[in-house]
Wavefront OBJ file of the C-alpha trace (Angstrom):
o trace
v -12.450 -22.607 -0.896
v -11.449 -18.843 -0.345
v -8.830 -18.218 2.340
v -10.037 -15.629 4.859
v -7.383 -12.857 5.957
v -8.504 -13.311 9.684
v -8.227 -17.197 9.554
v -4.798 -16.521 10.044
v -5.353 -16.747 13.195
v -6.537 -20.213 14.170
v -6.852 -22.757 16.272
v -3.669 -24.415 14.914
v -1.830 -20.895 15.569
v -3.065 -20.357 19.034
v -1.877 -23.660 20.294
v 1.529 -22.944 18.479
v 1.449 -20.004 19.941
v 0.923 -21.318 23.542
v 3.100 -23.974 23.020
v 5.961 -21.982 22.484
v 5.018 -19.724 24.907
v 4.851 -22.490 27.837
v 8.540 -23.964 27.191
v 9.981 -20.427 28.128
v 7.667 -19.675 30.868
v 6.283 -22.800 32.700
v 3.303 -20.859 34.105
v 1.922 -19.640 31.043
v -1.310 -22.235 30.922
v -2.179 -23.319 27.612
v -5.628 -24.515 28.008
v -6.677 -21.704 29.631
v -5.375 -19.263 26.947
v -7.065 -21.229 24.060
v -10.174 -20.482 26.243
v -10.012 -17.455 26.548
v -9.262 -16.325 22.824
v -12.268 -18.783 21.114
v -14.953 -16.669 22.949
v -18.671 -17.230 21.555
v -18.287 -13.743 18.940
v -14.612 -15.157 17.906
v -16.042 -16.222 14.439
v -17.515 -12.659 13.828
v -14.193 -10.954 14.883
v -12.365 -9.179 11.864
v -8.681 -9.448 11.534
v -8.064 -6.367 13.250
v -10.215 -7.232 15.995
v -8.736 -10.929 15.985
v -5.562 -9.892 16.639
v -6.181 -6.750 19.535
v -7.911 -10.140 21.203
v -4.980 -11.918 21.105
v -2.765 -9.578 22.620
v -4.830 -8.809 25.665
v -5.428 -12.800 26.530
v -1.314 -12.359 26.054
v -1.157 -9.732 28.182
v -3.454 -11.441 30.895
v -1.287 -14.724 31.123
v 2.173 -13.591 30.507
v 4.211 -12.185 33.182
v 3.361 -8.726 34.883
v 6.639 -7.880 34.446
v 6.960 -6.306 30.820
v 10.442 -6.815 30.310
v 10.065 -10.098 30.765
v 6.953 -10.398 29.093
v 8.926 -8.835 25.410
v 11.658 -11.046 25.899
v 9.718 -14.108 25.749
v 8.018 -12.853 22.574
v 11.428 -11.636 21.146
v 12.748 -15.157 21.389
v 9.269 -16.709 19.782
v 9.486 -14.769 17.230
v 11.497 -16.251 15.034
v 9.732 -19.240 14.696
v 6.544 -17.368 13.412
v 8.548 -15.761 10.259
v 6.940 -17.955 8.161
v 3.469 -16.483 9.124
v 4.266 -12.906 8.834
v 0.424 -11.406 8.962
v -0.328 -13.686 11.870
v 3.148 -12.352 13.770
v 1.866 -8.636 13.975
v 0.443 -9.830 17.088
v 4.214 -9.435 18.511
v 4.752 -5.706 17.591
v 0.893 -4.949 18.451
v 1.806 -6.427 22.108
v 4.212 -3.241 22.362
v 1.918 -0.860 21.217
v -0.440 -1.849 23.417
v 1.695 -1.950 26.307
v 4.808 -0.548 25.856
v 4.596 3.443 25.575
v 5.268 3.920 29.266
v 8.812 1.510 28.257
v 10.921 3.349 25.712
v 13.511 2.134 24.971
v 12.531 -1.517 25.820
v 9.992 -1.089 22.935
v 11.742 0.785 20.307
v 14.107 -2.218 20.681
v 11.925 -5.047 20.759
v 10.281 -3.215 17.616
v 13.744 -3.458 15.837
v 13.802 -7.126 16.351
v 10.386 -7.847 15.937
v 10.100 -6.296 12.751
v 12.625 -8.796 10.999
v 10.251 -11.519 11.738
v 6.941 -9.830 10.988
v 6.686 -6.012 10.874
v 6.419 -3.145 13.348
v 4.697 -0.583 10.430
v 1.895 -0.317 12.175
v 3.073 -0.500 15.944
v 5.185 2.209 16.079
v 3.200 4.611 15.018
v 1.572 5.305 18.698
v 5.238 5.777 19.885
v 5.555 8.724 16.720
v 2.433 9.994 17.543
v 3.502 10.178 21.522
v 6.863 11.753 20.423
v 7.175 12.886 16.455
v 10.469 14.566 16.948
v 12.634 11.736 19.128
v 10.783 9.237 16.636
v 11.999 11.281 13.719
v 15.553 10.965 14.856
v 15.147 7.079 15.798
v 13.616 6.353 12.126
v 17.105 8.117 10.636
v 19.157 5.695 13.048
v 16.974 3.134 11.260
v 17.522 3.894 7.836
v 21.098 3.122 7.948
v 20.638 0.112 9.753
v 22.155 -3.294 8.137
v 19.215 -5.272 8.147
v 16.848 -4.305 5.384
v 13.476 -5.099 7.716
v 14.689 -2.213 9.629
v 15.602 -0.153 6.947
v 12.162 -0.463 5.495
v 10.250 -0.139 8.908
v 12.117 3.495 8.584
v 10.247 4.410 5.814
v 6.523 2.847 6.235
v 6.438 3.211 9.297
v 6.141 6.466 9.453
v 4.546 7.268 6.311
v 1.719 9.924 6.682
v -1.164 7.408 5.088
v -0.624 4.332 5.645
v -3.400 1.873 4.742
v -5.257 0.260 7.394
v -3.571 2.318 10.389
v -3.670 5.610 12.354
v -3.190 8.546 9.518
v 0.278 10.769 11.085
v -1.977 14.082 10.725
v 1.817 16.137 11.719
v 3.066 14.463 8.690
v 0.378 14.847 6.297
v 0.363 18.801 6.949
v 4.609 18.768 7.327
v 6.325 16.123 6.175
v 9.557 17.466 5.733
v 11.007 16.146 8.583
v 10.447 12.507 6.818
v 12.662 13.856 3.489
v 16.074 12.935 5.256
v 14.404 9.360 5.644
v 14.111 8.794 2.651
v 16.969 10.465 1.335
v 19.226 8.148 2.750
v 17.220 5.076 1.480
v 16.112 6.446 -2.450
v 19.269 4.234 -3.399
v 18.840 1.157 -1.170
v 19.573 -2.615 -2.600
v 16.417 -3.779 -1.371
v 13.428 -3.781 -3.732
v 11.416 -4.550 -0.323
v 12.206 -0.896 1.393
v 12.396 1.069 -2.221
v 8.661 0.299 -2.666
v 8.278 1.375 0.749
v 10.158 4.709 -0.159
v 8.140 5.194 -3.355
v 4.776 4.331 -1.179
v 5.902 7.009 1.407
v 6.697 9.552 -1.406
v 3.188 8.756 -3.045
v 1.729 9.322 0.249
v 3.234 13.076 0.424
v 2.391 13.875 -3.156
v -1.494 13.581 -2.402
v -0.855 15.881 -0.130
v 1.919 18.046 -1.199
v 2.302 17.622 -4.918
v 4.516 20.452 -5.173
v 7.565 18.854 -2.704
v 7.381 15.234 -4.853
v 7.926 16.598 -8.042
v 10.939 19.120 -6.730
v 12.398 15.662 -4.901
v 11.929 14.375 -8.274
v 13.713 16.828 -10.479
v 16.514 16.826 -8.047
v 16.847 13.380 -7.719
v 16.070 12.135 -10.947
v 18.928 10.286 -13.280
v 21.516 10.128 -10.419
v 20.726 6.380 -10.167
v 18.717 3.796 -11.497
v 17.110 2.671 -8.006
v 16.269 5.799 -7.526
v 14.735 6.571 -10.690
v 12.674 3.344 -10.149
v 11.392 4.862 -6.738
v 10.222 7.964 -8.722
v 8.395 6.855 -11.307
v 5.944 4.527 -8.928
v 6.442 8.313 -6.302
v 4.455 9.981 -8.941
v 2.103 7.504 -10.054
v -0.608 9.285 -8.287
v 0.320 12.764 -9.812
v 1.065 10.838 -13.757
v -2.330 9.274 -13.161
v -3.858 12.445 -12.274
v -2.111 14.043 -15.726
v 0.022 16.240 -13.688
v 1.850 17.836 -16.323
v 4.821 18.555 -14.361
v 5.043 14.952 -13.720
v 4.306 13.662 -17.370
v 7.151 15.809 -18.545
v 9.477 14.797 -15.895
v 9.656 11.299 -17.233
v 9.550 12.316 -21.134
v 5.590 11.680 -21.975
v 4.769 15.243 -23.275
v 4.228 16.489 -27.612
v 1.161 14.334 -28.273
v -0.417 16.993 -30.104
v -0.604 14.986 -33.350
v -1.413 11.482 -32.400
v -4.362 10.647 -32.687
v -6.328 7.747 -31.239
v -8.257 5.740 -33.981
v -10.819 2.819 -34.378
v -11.817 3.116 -30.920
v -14.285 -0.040 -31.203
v -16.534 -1.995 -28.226
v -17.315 -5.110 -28.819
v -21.182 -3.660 -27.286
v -22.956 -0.940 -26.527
v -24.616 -2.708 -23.891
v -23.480 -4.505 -20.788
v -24.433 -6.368 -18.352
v -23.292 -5.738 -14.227
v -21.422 -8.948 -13.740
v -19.759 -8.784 -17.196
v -17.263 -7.695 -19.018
v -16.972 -4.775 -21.264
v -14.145 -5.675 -24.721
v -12.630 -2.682 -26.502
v -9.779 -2.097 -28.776
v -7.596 0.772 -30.271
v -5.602 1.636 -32.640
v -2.489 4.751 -31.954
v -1.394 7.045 -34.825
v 0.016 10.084 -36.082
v 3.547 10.630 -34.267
v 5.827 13.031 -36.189
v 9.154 11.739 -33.944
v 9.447 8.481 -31.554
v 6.802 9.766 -28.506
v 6.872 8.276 -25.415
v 3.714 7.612 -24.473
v 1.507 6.704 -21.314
v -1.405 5.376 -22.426
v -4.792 4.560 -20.157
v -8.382 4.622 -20.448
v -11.347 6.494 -18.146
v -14.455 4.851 -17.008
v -17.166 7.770 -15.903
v -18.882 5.287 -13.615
v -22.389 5.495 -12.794
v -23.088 6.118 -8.889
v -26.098 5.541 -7.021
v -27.365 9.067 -6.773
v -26.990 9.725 -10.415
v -23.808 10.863 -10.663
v -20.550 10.112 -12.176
v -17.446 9.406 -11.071
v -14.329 8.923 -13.231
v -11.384 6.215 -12.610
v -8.515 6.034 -14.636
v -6.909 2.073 -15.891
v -3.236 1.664 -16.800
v -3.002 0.362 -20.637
v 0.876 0.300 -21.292
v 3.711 2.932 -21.787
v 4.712 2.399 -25.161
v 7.046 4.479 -27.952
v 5.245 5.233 -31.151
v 7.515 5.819 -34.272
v 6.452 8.025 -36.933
v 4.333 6.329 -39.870
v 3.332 3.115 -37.018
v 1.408 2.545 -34.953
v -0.230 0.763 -31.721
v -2.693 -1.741 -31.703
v -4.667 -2.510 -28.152
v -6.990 -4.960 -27.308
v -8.794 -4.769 -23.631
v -11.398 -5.785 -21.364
v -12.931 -4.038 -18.327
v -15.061 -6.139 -15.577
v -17.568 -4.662 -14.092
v -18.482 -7.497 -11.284
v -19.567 -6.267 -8.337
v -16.347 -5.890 -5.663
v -16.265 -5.282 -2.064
v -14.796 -1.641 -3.091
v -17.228 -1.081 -5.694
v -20.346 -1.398 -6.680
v -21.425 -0.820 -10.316
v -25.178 0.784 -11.200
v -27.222 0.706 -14.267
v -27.301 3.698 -16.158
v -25.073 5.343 -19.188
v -20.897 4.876 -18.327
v -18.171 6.940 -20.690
v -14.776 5.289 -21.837
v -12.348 7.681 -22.571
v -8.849 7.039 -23.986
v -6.269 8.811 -22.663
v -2.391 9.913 -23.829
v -0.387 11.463 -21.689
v -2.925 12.892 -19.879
v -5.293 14.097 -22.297
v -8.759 12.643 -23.512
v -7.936 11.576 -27.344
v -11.200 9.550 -27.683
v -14.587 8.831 -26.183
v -17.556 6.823 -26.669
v -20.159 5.828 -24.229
v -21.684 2.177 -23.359
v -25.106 1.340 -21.202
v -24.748 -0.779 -18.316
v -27.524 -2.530 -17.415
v -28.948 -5.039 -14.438
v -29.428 -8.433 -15.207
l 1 2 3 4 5 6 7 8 9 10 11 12 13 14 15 16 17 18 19 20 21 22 23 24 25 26 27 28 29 30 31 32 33 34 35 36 37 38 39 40 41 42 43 44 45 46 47 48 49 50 51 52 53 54 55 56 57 58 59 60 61 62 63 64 65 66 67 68 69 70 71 72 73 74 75 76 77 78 79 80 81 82 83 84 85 86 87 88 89 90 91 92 93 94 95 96 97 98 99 100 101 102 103 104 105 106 107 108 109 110 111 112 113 114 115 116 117 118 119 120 121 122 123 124 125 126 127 128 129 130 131 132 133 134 135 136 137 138 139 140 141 142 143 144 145 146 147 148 149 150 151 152 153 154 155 156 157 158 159 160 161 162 163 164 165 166 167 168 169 170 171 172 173 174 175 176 177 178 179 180 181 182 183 184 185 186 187 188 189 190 191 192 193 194 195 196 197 198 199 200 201 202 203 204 205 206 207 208 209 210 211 212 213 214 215 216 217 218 219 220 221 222 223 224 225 226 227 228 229 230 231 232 233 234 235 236 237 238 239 240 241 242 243 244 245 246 247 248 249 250 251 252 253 254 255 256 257 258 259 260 261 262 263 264 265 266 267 268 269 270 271 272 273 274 275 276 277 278 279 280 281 282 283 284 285 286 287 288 289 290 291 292 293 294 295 296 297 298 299 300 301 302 303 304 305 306 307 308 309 310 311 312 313 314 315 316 317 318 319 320 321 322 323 324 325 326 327 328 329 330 331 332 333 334 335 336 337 338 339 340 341 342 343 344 345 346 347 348 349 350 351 352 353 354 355 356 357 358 359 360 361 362 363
């Protein structure tokens, strides 16, 4: 049976929830909250909506007071680490409620965040007040535990997926650059993706800043040259030339992309499409990035290219590189395939070394 991101939050959590709740605040009624969250649409409630839910019925049977109110939640916390989805509820209680409490919230944000995350609540309080935010987020990048650390970075990065986009950020993000500077050699794996996510962020929107950060930062260290090369995977994807040549995959003028073979020239929606490959023709060892382009048929007729990963790989002169592949082309929640002609196109650092086209077709 497929788990469901939103039955996180069931009726097992709710009473653990109250439960905990009650033995730090005897008035906190447990029936009554269960009540009050399984309301007749709770089944049609997303997980986004699930949770907002949650934190008003909180809101309505914890204390008025809201210091009180964060401290009970600060010392549940804890014991919902293991659940870390389902604990957002904690940091979403501050954003609701907490902008007219500063400094109460930016701290209970700093612990809750080591239990859960605070990504996505703190982004009201930057939005509120950019430039004091700016300055706590730096304060937070050389704190000791790594939660915080990385709440420094994605927390405040300008597109972060399912929140609020930072619109100041995406047109200036400068001010985030001493951020991440002081985190673009951190120990953690956990905030260097974060630092790399932020940095891809900024490059969609100012390609030009990413790849001087990258040319100025590159071989000082090897976590940092990690947090480039997934920084520019946008702009290496794109066959930003810049980018390609910053991390050595450039001179593929003589290799040469053979025996591009499908398996069929027709395919059914719901299938899979086999191809393989064959790389030649390298006068020194090349570096090379190698993907393939699907021109995907949309529903008005047009076509709409997405580029697939294949490997990096170093061709030697007189070898060369064998691939073997497959491409699904089930129908996803993010996209929906159409009948009609589709191109594959084999790419090499960037450039189209091979084509040949394929028919999808409905079943």
């Amino acid at each position: 049976m497929v788990t469901v991101l939103k039955d996180v939050y069931n009726k097992e959590f709710i009473l653990h929830l109250g439960n905990n709740i009650h033995q730090l605040y005897e008035d906190f009624n447990v029936d009554s909250f269960q009540d009050s969250i399984f309301v007749t649409d709770w089944t049609n409630k997303g997980l986004k909506e699930r949770m907002r839910h949650i934190t008003t019925c909180l809101y309505t049977f914890l204390p008025s007071d809201y210091q009180k109110s964060i401290t009970i939640l600060q010392t549940i916390a804890p014991k919902f680490s293991n659940q870390p989805l389902a604990a957002i509820i904690f940091s979403d209680f501050v954003a609701v409620y907490g902008l007219e409490h500063w400094q109460i919230s930016l701290s209970a944000l700093e612990c809750l965040t080591q239990y859960s995350t605070s990504e996505y609540a703190v982004r009201p309080f930057i939005q509120r007040a950019p430039d004091q935010m700016v300055q706590q987020m730096l304060q937070w990048s050389m704190h000791p535990n790594h939660h915080v650390r990385r709440l420094s970075s994605e927390g405040i990065r300008p597109r972060l997926p399912w929140a609020i986009a930072l619109q100041r950020f995406k047109f200036d993000p400068y001010p985030i650059i001493p951020i991440l500077d002081n985190l673009k050699e951190d120990t953690s794996l956990y905030v260097r993706k974060s630092v790399a996510n932020n940095l891809n962020d900024i490059s969609k929107d100012h390609p030009t800043l990413v790849l001087d950060l990258t040319e100025k930062w590159i071989g000082n260290h090897i976590y940092t040259d990690w947090i480039l090369k997934h920084a520019c995977r946008s702009l290496l994807k794109k066959g930003d030339t810049r980018a390609l040549s910053l991390f050595g995959f450039s001179g593929t003028s003589n290799v040469q992309v053979t025996n591009l073979k499908l398996d069929k020239n027709t395919i059914f929606i719901g299938g899979k499409l086999f191809f393989s490959l064959q790389i030649t023709g390298a006068l020194d060892p090349s570096l090379l990035r190698i993907e393939y382009a699907i021109h995907f048929m949309k529903a008005r007729g047009e076509r709409s290219q997405k580029i697939f990963k294949v490997a990096e790989s170093i061709l030697y002169p007189e070898k060369n590189l064998s691939y073997h592949k497959s491409h699904s082309f089930k129908d996803l929640t993010t996209r929906k395939h159409y009948e009609g002609t589709h191109t594959l196109s084999i790419l090499i650092n960037g450039e189209v070394k091979a084509s040949t086209e394929f028919y999808l077709k409905m079943n």
